[in-house]
N, C-alpha and C positions, 0 to 999 in steps of 0.2 A: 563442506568437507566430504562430499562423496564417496572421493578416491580410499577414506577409512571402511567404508560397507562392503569393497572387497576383499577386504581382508578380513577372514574366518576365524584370525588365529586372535584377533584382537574381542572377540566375541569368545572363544573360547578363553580368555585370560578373566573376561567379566565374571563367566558364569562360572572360575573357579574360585573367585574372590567373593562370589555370592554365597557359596558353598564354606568357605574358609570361614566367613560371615556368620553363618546359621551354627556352624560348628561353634563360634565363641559364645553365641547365644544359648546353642544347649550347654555349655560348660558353666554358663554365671546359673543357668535356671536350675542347675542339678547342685549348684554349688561347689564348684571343682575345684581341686588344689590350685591356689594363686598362682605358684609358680609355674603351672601347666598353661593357666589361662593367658600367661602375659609372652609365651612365646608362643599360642597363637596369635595374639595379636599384635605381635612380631610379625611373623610371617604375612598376618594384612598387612601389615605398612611394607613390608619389602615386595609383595604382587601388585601393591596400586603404586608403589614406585615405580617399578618395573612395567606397568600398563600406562603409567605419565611420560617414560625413558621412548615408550615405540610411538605413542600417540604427538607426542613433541618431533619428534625425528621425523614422523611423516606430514609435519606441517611444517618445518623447515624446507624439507626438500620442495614440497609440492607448492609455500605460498611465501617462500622468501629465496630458495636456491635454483626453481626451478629458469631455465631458459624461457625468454620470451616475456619475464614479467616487463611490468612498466615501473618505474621506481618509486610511482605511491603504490600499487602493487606490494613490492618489497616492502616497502616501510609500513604499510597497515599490517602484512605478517608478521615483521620482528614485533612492531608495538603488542599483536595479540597475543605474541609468546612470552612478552616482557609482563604482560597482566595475568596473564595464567601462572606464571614463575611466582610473581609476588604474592596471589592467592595460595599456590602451594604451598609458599614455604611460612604462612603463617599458623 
């Protein structure tokens, strides 16, 4: 998956989610209001959906939509997206 290292924006979505990260970890260490702590980590589970949402979309296009695959091509991409899907969503 090369075609992902140029994309900037996808590195910048990590290292705000690593940030989002560190912020819940100072919140349990300082022992923060629950209810503060659980919409941060809210908002991680909506940034790493949202970085699953770009990084899926550019492995469809690139390894199941793009022109020119060959049709195991295709089908090892859908399969890898089918294993990635079932990993997320447990």
């Amino acid at each position: 998956m090369g075609h992902l290292k140029s994309d900037p924006e996808l590195t910048a979505r990590v290292r705000r989610i690593a940030g989002q990260l560190a912020a819940v970890e100072r919140a349990l260490e300082v022992e923060a209001d629950c209810a503060a702590v659980l919409q941060q980590i809210a908002a991680v589970k909506g940034a790493v959906s949202g970085l699953m949402d770009e990084v899926l979309e550019a492995h469809l296009q690139q390894h199941v939509a793009a022109p020119g695959l060959t049709d195991a091509a295709r089908a090892q991409g859908a399969q890898e997206v089918l294993a990635a899907i079932r990993r997320y969503g447990k």
